[in-house]
GUDONU-795819 format. One record per atom (N, C-alpha, C): x, y, z. Coordinates in steps of 0.02 Angstrom, whole numbers, padded with zeros to 5 digits, always signed. Each point is the difference from the previous one (the first is absolute). Layout:
<sites>
XYZ ...
</sites>
This chain:
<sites>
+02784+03926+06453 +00045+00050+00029 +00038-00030+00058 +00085+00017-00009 +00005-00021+00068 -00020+00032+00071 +00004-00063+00040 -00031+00035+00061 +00067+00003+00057 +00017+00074+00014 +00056-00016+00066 -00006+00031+00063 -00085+00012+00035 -00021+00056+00037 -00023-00074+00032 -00030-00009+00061 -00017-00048+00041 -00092-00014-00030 +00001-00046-00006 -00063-00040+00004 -00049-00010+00035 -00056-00031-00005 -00068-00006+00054 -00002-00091-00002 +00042-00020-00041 +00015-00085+00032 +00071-00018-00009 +00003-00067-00020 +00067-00045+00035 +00000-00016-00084 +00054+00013-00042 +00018+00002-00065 +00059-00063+00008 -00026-00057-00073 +00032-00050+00002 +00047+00027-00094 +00067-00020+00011 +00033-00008-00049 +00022-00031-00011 -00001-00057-00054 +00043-00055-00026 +00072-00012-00014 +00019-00055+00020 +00091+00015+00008 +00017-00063-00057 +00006+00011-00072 +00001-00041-00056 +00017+00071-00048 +00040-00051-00032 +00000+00039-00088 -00029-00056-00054 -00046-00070+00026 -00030-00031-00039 -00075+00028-00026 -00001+00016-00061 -00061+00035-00014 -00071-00041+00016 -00012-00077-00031 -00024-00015+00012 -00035-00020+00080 +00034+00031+00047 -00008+00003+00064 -00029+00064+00047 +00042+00051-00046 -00028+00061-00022 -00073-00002+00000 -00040-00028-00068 -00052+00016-00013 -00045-00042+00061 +00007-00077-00010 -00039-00031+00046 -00026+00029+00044 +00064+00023+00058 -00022+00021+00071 -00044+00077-00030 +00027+00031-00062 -00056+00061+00015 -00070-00010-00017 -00002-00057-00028 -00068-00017-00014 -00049-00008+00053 +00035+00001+00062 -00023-00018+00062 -00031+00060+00024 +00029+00033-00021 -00025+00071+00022 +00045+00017+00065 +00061-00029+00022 +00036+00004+00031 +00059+00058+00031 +00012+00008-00070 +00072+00015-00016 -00002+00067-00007 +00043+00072+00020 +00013+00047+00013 +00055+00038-00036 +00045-00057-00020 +00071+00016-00016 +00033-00060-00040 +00080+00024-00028 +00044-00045+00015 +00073+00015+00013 +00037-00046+00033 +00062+00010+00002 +00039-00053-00027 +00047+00020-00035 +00049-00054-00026 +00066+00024-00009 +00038-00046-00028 +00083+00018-00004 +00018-00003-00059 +00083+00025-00034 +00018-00043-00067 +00013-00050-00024 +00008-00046+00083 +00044-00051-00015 -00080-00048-00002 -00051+00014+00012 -00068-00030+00002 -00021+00006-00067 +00013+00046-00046 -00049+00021-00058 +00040-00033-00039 +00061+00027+00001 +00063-00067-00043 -00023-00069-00014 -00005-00021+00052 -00009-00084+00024 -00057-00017-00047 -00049+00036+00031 -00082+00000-00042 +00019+00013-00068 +00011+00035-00032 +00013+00048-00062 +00034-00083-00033 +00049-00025+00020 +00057-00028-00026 -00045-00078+00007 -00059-00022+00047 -00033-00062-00016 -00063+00004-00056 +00004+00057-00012 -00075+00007-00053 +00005-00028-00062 -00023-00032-00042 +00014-00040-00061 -00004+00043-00042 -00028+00055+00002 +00008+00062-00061 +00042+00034+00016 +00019+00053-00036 +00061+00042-00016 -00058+00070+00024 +00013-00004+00064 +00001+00062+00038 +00036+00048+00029 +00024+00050-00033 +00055+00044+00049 -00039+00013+00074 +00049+00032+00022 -00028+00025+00067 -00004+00058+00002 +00013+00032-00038 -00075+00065+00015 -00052+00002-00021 +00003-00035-00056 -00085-00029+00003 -00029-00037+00019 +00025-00035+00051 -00015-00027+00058 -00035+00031+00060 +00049+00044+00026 +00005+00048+00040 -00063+00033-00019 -00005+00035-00055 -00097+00041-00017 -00044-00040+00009 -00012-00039-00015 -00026-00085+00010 -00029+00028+00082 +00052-00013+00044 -00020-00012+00077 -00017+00084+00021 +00030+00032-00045 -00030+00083+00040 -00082+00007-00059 -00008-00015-00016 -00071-00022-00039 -00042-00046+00063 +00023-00054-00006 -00042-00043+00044 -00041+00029+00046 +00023+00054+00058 -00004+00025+00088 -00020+00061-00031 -00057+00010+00041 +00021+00102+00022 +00023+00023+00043 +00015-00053+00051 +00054+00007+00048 +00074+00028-00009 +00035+00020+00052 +00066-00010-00022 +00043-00057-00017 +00057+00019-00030 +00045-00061-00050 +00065+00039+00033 +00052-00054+00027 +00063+00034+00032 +00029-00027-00043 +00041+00034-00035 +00074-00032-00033 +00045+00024+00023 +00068-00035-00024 +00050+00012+00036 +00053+00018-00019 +00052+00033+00035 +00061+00041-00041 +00050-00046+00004 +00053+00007-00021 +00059-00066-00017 +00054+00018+00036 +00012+00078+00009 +00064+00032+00026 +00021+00023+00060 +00062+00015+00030 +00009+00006+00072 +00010+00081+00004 +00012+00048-00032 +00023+00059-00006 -00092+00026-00008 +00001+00076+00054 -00049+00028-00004 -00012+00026-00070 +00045+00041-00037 -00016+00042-00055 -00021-00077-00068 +00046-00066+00010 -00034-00037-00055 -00067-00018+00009 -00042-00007+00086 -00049-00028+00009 -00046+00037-00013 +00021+00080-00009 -00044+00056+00014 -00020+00017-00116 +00061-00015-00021 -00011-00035-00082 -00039-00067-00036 +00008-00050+00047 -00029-00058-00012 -00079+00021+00035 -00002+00010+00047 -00060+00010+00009 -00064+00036-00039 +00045+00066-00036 -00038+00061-00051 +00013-00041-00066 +00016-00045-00003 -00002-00042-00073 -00059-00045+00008 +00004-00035+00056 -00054-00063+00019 -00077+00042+00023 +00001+00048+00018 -00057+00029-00006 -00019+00052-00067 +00061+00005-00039 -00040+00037-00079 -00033-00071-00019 +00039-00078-00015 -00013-00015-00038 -00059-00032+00033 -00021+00011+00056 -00071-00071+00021 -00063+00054+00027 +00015+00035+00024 -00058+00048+00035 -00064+00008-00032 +00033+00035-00063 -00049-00008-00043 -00041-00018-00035 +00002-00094+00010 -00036-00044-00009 -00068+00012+00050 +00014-00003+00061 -00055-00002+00049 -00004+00066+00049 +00053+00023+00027 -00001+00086+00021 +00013-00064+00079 +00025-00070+00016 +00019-00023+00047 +00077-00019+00011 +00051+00042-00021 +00067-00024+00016 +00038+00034+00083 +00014-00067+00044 +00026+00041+00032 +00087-00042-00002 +00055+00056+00034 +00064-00035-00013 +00025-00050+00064 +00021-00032+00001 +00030-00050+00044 +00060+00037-00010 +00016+00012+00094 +00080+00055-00008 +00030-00082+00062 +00050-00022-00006 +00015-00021+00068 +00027+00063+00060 -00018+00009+00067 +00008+00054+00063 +00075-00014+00009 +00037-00059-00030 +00067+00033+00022 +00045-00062-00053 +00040+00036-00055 +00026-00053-00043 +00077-00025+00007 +00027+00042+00068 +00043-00052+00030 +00020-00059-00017 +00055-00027-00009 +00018-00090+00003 +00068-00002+00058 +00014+00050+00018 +00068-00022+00018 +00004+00084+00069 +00005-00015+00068 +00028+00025+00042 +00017+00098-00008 +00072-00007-00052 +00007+00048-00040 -00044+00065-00046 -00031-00031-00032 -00057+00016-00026 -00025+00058+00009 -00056+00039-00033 -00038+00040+00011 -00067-00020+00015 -00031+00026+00058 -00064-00031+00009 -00056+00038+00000 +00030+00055-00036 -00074+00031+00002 -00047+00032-00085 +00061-00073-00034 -00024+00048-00077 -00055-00023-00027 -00050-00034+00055 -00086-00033-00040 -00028+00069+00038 +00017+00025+00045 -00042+00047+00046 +00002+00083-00057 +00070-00010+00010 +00007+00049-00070 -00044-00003-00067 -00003-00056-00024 -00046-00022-00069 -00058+00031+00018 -00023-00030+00078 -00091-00011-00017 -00012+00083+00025 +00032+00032+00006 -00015+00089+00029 -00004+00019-00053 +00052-00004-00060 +00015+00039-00030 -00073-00025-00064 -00018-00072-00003 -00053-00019-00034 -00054+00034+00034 -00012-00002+00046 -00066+00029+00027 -00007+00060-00032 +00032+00038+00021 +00013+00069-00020 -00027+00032-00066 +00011-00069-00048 +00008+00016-00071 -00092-00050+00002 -00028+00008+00039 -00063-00061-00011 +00006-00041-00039 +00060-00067+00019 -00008-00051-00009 -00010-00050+00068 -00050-00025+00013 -00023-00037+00057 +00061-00050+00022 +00018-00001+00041 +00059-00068+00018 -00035-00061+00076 +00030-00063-00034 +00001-00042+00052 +00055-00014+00044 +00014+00011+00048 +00084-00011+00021 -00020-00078+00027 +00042-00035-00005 +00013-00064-00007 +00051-00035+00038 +00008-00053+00009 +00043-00032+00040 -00003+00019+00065 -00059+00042+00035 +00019+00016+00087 -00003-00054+00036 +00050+00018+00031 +00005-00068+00076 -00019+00033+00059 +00005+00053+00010 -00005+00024+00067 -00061+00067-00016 -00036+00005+00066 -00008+00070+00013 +00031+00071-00012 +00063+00004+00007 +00041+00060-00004 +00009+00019-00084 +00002-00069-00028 +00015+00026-00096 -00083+00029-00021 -00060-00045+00028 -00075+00020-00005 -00005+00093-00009 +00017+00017+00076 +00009+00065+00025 +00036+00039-00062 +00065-00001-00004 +00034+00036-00037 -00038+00007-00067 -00009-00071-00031 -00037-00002-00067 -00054+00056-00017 -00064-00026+00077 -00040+00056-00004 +00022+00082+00014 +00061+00024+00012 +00012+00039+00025 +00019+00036-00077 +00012-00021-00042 +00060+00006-00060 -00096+00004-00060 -00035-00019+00034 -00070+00000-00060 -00010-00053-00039 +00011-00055+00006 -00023-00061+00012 -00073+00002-00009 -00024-00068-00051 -00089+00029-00024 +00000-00085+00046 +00022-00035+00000 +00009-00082+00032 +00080-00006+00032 -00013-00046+00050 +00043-00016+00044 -00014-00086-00014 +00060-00054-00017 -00015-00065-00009 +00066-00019+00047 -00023-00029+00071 +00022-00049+00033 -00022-00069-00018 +00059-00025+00020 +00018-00076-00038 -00003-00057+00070 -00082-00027-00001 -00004-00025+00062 +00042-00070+00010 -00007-00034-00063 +00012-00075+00007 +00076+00007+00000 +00053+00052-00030 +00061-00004+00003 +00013+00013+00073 -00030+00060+00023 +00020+00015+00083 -00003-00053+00048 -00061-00070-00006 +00000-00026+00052 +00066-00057-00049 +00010-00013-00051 +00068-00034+00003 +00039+00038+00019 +00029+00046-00004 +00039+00024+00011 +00019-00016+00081 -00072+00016+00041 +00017-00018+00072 +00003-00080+00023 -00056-00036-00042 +00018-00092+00016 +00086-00006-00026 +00026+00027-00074 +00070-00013+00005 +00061+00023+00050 -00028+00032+00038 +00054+00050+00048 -00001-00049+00067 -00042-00044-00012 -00039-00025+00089 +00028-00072-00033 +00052-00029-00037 +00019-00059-00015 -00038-00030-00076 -00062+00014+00007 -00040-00044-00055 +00016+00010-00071 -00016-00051-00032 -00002+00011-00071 -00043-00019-00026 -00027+00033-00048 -00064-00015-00077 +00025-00064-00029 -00052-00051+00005 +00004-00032-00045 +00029-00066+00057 +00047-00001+00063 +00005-00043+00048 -00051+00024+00056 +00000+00045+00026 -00027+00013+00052 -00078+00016-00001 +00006+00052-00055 -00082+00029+00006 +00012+00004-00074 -00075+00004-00032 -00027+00017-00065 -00015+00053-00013 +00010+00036-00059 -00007+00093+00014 -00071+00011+00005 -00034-00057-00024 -00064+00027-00015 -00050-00010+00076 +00050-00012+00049 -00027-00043+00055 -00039+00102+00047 -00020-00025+00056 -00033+00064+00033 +00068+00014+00041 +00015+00072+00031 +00046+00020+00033 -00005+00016+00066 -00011-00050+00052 -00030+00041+00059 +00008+00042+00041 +00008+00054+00010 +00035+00068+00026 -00012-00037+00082 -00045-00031+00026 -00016+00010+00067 +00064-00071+00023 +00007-00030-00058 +00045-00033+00028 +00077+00007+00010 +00007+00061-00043 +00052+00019-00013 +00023+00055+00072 -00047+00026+00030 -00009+00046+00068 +00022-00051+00046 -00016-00067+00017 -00003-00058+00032 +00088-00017+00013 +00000-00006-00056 +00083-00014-00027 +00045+00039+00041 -00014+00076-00017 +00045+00067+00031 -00026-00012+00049 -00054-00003+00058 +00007-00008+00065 +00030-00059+00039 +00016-00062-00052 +00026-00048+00047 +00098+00037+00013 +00017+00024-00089 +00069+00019-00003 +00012+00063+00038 -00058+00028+00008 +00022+00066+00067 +00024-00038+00073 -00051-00056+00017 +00009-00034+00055 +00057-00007+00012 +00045-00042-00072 +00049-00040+00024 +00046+00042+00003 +00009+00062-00026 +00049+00042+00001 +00011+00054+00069 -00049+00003+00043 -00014+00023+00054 +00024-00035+00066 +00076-00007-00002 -00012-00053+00066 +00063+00022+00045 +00026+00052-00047 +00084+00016+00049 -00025+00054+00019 +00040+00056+00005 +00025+00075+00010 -00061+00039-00040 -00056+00022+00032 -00054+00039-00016 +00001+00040-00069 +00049+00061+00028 +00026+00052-00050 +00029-00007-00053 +00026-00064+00011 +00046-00031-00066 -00049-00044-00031 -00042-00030+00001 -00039-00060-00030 -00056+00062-00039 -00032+00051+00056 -00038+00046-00057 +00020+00041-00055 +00063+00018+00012 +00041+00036-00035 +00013-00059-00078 +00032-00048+00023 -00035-00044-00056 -00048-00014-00039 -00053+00022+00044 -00067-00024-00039 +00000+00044-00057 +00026+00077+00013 -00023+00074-00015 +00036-00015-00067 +00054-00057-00004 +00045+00018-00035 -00002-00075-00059 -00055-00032+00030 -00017-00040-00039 +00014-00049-00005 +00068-00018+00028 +00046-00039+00005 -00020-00075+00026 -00013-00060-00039 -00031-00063+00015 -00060+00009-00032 -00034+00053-00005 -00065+00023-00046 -00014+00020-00075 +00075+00013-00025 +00003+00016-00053 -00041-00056-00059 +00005-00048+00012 -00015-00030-00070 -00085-00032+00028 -00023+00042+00058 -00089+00014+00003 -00027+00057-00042 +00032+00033-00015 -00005+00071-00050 -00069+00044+00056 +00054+00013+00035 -00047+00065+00055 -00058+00053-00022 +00031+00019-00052 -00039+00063-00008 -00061-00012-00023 -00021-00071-00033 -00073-00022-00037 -00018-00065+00027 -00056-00014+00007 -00040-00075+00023 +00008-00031-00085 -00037+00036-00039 -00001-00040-00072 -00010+00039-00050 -00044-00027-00058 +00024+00058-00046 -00069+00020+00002 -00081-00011+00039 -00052+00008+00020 +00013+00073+00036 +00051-00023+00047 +00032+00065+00082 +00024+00033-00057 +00035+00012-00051 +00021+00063-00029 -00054+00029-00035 -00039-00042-00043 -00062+00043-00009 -00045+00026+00054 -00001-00020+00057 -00027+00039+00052 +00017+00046+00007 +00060+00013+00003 +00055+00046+00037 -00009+00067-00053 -00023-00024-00067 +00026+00064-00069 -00082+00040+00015 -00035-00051+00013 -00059+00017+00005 -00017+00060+00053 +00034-00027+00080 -00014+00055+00040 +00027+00067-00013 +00061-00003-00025 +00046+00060-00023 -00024+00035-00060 -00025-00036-00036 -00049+00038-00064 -00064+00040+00039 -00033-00023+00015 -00080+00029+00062 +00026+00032+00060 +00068+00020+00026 +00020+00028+00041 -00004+00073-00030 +00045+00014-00074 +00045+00064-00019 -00061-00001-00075 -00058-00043-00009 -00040+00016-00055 +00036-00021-00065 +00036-00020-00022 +00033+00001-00059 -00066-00030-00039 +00011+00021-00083 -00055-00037-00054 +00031-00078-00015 +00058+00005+00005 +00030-00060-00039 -00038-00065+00046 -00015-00020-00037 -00025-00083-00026 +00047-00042+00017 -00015-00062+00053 +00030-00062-00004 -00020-00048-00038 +00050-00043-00039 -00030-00080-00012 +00047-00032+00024 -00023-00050+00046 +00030-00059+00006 +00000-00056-00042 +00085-00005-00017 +00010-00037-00056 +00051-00064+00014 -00004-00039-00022 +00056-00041+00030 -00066-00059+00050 -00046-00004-00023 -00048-00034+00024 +00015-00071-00006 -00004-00044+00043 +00015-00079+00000 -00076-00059-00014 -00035+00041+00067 -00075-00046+00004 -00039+00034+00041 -00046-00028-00024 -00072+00054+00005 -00020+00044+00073 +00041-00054+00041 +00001+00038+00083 +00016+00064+00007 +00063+00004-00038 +00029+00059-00003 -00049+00064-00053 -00036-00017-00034 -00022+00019-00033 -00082+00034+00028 -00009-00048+00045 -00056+00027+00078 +00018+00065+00034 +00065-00016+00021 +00040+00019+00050 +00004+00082-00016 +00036-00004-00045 +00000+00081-00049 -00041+00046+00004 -00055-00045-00030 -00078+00033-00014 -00021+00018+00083 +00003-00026+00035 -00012+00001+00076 +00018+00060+00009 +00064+00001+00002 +00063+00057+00036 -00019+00060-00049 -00052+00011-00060 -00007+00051-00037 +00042+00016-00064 +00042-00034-00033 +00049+00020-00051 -00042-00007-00055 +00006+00060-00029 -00033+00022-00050 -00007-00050-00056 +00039-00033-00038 +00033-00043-00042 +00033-00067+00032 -00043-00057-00040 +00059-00053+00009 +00004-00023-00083 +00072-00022-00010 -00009-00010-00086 +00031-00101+00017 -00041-00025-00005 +00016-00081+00005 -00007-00013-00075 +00033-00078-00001 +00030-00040-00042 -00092-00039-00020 -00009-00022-00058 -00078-00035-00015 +00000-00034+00046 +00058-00052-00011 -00008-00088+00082 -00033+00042+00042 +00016+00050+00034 -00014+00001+00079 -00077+00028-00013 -00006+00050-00085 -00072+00035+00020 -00061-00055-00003 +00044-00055-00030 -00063-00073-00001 -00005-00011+00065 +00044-00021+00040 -00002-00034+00072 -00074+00059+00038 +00024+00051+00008 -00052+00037+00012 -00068-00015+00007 -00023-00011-00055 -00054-00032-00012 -00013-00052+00025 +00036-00057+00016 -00008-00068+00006 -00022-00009+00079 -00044-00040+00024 -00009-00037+00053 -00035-00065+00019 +00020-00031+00031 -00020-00077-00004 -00087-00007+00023 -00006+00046+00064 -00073+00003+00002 -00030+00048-00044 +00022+00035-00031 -00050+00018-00051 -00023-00053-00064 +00061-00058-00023 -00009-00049-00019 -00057-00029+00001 -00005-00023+00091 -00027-00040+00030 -00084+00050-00003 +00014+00044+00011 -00052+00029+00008 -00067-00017-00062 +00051+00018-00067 -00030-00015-00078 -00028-00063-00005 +00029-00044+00051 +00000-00074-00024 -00081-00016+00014 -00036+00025+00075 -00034+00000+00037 -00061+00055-00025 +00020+00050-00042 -00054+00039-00004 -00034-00043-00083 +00040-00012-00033 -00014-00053-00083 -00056-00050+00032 +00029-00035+00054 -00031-00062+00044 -00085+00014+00005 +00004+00082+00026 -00072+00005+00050 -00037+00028-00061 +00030+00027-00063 -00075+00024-00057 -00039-00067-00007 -00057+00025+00019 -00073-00046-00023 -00006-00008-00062 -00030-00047-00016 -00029+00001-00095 -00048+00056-00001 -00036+00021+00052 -00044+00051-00037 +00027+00066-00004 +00051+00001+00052 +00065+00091-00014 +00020-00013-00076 +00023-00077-00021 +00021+00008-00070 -00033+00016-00036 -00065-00026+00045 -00048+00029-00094 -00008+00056-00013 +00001+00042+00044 -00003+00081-00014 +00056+00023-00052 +00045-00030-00002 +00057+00024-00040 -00023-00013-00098 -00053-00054+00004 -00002-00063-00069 -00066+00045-00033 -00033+00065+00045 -00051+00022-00042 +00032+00049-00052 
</sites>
């Protein structure tokens, strides 16, 4: 059954549409969920050496979990997402009774635009009890609204937010930093207090008035430390006003972040397999194995040989 009421632990969901990755990690006894995309199941679907469509694919992975399974809608218009969605849940639900919809919170591309036709989708889905994930949040304020609109999950996108802020601050992926690298918010505080400094040195009223206005600060991205500080942030505002809706932090890079989350309380994190291996891994626990093999006696073994 799906589950979209708050939990008594820290629910892990897998961020793959590779089945075989799928099963592994649930073998672990791990796994809670999954989330994936079209352009993920495609990819997969399209390297398999058999002639697999993808919806039978798709039953495949809502079979696998008794968790939830997010799929996703294709369209920018509320009334097509609010169609695609009542299609993608006739045809999968009923495999496992776990479909929830991946709405994006705002399908905008362009200034112009309408920005409120995912908020529209996921109300009007709720309504009709179909569970929705709103997707793509960057900020606190889309979190809010989402949950405000009935929202069963809220998915902020951690590893895009802190690019988003290393690209604004000069850097680039791939010269500067590695995405998969850690994001350090405390250094990023460090940063804004030296550029408050330097901007503080004329005419009082005018240099704060700047600050207010962002101006020399803009490409520190003020309003968030990282994409950790926005899951903080959804978090206090959710336990402030009670809302049910469910966070996962998605957009996971490496396992720190993946601490970090769980720390700060977010209900859900849905990571990629790489990172749920790293998890596991430590050099003194290695070391540890190496040393405990070392100290069995021949006569501990023999207990095993009767």
């Amino acid at each position: 059954m799906c589950q979209t009421e708050r939990g008594d632990r820290v629910k892990i969901f897998i961020d793959t549409a590779k089945l075989e990755e799928i099963k592994e990690a649930n073998s672990w006894g791990i796994i809670d969920g999954v989330t994936t995309n079209p352009s993920l199941i495609k990819k997969t679907v399209d390297s398999l050496d058999k002639n697999v469509s993808i919806e039978k694919y798709i039953e495949q992975i809502c079979r696998e979990v008794d968790g939830p399974v997010s799929l996703e809608v294709k369209s920018q218009g509320a009334q097509k997402m609010i169609e695609e969605a009542k299609k993608l849940y006739d045809l999968f639900n009923h495999v496992n009774d776990n479909v929830v919809i991946k709405i994006p919170v705002n399908t905008a591309m362009e200034d112009d635009q309408e920005n409120y036709e995912g908020i529209k989708a996921i109300k009007i889905l709720e309504e009709r009890g179909i569970p929705t994930n709103a997707t793509l949040i960057m900020s606190p304020n889309q979190a809010w609204l989402a949950a405000k609109a009935g929202a069963a999950y809220v998915s902020p996108f951690l590893g895009r937010i802190d690019d988003y802020i290393r690209n604004n601050m000069g850097l680039k992926a791939g010269e500067d930093f590695d995405k998969e690298s850690y994001f350090d918010e405390d250094l990023l505080e460090r940063i804004r207090s030296e550029k408050a400094r330097e901007i503080i040195k004329g005419d009082i009223k005018e240099d704060i008035g700047r600050i207010y206005l962002n101006e020399g600060l803009t490409s520190l991205s003020a309003e968030v430390k990282s994409g950790v500080d926005v899951v903080r942030k959804i978090k206090r505002i959710f336990e402030n006003y009670q809302f049910k809706t469910e966070i996962i932090a998605a957009s996971i890079r490496n396992a720190r972040q993946a601490m970090e989350v769980a720390e700060i309380g977010a209900e859900i994190s849905t990571i990629p397999f790489d990172i749920i291996t790293q998890m596991i891994k430590h050099y003194k626990t290695q070391e540890g194995m190496k040393n405990f093999t070392k100290d069995i006696i021949p006569e501990y073994d023999a207990l095993f040989k009767k």
